[in-house]
N, CA, C and O atoms as a DFTB+ gen file, in Angstrom:
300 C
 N C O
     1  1       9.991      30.575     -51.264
     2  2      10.428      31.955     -51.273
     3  2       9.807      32.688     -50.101
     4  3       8.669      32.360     -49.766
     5  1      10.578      33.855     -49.302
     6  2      10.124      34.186     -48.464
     7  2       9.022      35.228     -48.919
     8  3       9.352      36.073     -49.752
     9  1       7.423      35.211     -48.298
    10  2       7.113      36.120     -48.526
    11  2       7.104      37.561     -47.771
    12  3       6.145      38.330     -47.835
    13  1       8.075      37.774     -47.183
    14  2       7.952      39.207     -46.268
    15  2       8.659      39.885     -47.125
    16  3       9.549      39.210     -47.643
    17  1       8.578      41.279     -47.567
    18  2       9.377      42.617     -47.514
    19  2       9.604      43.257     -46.291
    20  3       8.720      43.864     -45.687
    21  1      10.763      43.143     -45.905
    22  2      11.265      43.758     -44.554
    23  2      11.755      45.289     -45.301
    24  3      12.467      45.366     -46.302
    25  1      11.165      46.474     -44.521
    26  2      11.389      47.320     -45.146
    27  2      11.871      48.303     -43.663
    28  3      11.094      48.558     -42.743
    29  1      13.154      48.692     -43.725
    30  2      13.815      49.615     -42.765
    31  2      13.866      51.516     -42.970
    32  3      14.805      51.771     -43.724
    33  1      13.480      52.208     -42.730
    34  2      13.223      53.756     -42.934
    35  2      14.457      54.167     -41.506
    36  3      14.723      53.490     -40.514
    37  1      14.834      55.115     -41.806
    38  2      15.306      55.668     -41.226
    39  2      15.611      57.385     -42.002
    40  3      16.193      57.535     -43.077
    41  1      14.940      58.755     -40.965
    42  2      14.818      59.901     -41.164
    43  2      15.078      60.399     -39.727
    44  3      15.595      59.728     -38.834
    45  1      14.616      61.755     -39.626
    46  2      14.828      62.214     -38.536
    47  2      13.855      62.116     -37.185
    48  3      13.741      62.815     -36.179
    49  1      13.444      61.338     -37.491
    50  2      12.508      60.885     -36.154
    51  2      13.225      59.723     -35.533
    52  3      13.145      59.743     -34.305
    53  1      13.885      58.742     -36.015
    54  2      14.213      57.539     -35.931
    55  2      14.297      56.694     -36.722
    56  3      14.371      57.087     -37.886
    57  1      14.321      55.418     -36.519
    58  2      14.412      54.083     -37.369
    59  2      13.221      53.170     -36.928
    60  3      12.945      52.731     -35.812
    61  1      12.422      52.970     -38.477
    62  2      11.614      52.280     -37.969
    63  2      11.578      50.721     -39.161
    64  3      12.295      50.853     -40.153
    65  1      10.953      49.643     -39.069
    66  2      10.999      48.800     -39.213
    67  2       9.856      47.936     -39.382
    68  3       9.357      47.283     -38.465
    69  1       9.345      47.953     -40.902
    70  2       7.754      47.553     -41.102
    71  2       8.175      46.121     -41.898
    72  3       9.180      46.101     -42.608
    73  1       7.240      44.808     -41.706
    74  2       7.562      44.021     -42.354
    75  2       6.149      43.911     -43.217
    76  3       5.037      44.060     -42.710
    77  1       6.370      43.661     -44.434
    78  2       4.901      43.463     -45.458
    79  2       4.945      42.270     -45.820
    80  3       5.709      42.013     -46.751
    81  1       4.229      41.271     -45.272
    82  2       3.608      40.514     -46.124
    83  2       2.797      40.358     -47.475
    84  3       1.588      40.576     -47.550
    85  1       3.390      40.059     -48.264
    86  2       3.369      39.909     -49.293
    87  2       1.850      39.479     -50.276
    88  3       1.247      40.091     -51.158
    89  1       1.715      38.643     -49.864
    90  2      -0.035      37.478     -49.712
    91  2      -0.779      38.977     -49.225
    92  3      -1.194      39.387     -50.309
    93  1      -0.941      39.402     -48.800
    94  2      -1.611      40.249     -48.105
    95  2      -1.861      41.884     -48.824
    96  3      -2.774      42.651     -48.518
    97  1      -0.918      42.101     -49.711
    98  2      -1.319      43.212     -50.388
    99  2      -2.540      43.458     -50.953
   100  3      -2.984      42.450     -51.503
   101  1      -3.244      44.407     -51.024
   102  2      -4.376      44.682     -51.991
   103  2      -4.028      45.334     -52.885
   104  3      -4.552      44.923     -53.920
   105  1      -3.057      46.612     -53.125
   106  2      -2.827      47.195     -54.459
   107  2      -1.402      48.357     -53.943
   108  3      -1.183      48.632     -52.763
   109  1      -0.635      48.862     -55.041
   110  2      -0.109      49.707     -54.362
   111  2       0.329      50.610     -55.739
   112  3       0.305      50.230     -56.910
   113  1       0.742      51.952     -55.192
   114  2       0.908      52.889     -56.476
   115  2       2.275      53.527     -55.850
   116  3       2.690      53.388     -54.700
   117  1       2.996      54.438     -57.172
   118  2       4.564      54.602     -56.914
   119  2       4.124      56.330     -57.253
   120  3       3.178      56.506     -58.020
   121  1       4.600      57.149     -56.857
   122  2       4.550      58.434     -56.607
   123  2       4.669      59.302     -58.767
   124  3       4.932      58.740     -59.830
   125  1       4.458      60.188     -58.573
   126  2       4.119      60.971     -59.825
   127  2       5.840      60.923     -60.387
   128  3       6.147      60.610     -61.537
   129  1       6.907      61.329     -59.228
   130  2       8.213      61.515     -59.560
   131  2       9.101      60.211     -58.874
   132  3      10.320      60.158     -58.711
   133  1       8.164      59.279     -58.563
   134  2       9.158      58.057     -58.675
   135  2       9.634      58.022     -57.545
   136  3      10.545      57.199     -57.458
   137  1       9.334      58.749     -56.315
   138  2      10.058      58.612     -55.148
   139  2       9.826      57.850     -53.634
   140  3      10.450      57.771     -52.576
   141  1       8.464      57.310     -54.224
   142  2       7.803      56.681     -52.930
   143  2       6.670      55.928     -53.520
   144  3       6.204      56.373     -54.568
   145  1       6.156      54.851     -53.005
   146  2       5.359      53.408     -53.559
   147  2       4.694      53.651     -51.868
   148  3       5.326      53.529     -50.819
   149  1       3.215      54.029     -52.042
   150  2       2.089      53.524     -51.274
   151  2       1.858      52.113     -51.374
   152  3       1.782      51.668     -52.519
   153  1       1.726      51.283     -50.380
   154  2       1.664      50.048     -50.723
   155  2       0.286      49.872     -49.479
   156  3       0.433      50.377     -48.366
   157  1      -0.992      49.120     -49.836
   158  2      -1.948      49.100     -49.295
   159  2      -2.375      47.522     -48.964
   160  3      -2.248      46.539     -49.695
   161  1      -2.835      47.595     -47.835
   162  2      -2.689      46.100     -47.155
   163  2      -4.408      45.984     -47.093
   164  3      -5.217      46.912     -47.103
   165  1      -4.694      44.341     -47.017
   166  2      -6.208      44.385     -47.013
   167  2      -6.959      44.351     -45.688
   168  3      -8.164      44.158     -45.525
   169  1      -6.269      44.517     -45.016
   170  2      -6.496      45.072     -43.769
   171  2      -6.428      46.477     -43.244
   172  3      -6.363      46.712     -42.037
   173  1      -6.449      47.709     -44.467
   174  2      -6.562      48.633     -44.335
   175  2      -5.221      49.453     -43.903
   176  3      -5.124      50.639     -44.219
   177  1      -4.355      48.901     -43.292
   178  2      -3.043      49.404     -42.842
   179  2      -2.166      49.630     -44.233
   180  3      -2.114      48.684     -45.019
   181  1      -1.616      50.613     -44.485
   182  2      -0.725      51.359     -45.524
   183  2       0.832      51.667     -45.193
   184  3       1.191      52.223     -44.155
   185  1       1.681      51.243     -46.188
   186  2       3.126      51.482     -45.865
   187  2       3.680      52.021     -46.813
   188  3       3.319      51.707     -47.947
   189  1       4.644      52.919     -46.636
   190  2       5.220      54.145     -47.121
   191  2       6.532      53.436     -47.281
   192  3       7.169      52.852     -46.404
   193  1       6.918      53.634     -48.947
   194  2       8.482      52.870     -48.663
   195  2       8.885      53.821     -49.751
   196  3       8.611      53.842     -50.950
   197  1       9.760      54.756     -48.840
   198  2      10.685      56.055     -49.716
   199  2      12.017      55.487     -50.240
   200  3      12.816      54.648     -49.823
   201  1      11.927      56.338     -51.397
   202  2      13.340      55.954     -52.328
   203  2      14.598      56.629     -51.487
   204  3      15.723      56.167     -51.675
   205  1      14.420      57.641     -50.628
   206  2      15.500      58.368     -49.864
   207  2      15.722      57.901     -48.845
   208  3      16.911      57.698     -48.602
   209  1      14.887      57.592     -47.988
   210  2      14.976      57.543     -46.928
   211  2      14.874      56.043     -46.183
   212  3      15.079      55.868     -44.982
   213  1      14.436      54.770     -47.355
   214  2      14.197      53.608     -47.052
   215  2      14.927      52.730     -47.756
   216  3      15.268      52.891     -48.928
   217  1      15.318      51.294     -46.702
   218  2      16.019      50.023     -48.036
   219  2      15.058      48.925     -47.134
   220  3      14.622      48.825     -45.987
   221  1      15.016      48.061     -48.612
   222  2      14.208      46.825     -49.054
   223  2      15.146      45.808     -48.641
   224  3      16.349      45.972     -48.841
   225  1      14.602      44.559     -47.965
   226  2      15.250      43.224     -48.054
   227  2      14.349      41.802     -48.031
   228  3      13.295      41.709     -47.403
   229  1      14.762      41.037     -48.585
   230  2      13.954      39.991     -49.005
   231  2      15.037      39.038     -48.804
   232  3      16.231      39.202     -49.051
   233  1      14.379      37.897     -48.263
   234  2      15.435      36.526     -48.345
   235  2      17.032      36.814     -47.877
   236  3      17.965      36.112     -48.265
   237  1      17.153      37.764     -47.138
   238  2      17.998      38.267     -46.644
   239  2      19.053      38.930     -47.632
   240  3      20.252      38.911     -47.355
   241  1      18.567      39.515     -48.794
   242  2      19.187      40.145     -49.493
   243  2      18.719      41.555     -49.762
   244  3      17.618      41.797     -49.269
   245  1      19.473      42.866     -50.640
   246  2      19.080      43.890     -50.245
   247  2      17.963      43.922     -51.831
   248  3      18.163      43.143     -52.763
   249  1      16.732      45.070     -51.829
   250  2      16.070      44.836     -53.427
   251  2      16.313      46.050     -53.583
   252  3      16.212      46.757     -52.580
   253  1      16.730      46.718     -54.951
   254  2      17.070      47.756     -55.384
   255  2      15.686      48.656     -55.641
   256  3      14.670      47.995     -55.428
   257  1      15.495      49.771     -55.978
   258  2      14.308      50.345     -55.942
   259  2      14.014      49.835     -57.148
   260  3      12.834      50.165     -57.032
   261  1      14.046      49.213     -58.429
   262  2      13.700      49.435     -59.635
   263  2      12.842      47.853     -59.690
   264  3      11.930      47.621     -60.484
   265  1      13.373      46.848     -58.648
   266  2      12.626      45.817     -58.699
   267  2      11.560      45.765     -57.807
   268  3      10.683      44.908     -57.917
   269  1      11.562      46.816     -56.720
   270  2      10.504      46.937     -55.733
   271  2       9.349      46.919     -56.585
   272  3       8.934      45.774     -56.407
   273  1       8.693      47.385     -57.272
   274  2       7.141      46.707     -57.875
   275  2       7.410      45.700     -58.073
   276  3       6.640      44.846     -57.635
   277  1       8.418      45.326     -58.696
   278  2       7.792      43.351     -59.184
   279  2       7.764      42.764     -58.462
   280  3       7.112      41.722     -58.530
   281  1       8.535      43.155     -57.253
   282  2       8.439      41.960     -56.417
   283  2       7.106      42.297     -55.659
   284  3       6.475      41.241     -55.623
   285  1       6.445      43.217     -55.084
   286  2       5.237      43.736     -54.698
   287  2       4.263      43.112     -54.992
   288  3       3.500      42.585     -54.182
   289  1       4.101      43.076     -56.960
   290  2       2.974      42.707     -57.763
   291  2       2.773      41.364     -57.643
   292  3       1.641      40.885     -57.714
   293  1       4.224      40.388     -57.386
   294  2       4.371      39.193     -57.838
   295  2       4.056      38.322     -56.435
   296  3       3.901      37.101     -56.422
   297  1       3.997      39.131     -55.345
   298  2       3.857      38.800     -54.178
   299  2       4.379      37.644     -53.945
   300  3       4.326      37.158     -52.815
């Protein structure tokens, strides 16, 4: 299984394009109203993956927001 989350944002600054390794997470938390998942790397680097403004892909498929933790947790 692949472990990257390729995660694409696009807002009004541009399009940007973070890939998370998976193995590599240390912990991550999902916002009070459900709209955004801090996801924290053990290397100190942090990624922001918004329910508005961002889509998830894995194994070259798209992940809906509702499975984004499991697949996170399950690394």
């Amino acid at each position: 299984m692949n472990n990257y989350l390729i995660v694409t944002t696009t807002d009004s600054t541009g399009t940007y394009i973070d890939y998370i390794k998976l193995n590599y997470v240390e912990s991550f938390s999902i916002s009070v109203n459900g709209e955004r998942i801090n996801v924290n790397m053990r290397s100190g680097r942090q990624h922001y993956i918004s329910k508005k403004f961002s889509t998830c892909e894995q194994n070259n498929q798209n992940v809906s927001w509702e499975e984004l933790p499991r697949i996170i947790c399950n690394g």
